[in-house]
Phi, psi and omega in degrees: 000137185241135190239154190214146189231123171229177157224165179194163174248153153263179208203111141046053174052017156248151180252077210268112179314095196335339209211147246191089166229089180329318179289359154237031183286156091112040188253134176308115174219135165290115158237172217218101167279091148266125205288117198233085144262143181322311203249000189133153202304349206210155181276119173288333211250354171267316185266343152294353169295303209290309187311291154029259157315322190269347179277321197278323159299341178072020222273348177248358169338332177257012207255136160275294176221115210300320195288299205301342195292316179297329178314288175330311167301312164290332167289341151296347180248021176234000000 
């Protein structure tokens, strides 16, 4: 797989590929959108959801003791 990287915007669901090279006319391609915001990388109001949501799971409710748990996490990567 060969990845070729730009940015460009889209116009009315098109998108113009910077460059005009024939060895990649009528060639299969996987894309990948990423969104380059103005003001920072993220939604407040997408990431108050998500706290939110992860707060009604309880998902850290077992942890006894936190520093020792982050201890734990880190001895795993080293």
């Amino acid at each position: 797989m060969q990845a070729i990287e730009f940015n460009s915007f889209i116009s009315e669901g098109v998108i113009k590929i910077p460059f005009d090279d024939k060895r990649y006319n009528n060639r299969k391609v996987k894309v990948i959108m990423l969104f380059t915001e103005e003001n920072g990388n993220y939604d407040k109001q997408d990431l108050l959801f998500a706290f939110e949501n992860a707060q009604k799971l309880n998902i850290f409710s077992k942890i006894e003791n936190s520093v020792e748990w982050q201890k734990q996490l880190r001895d795993e990567w080293e």
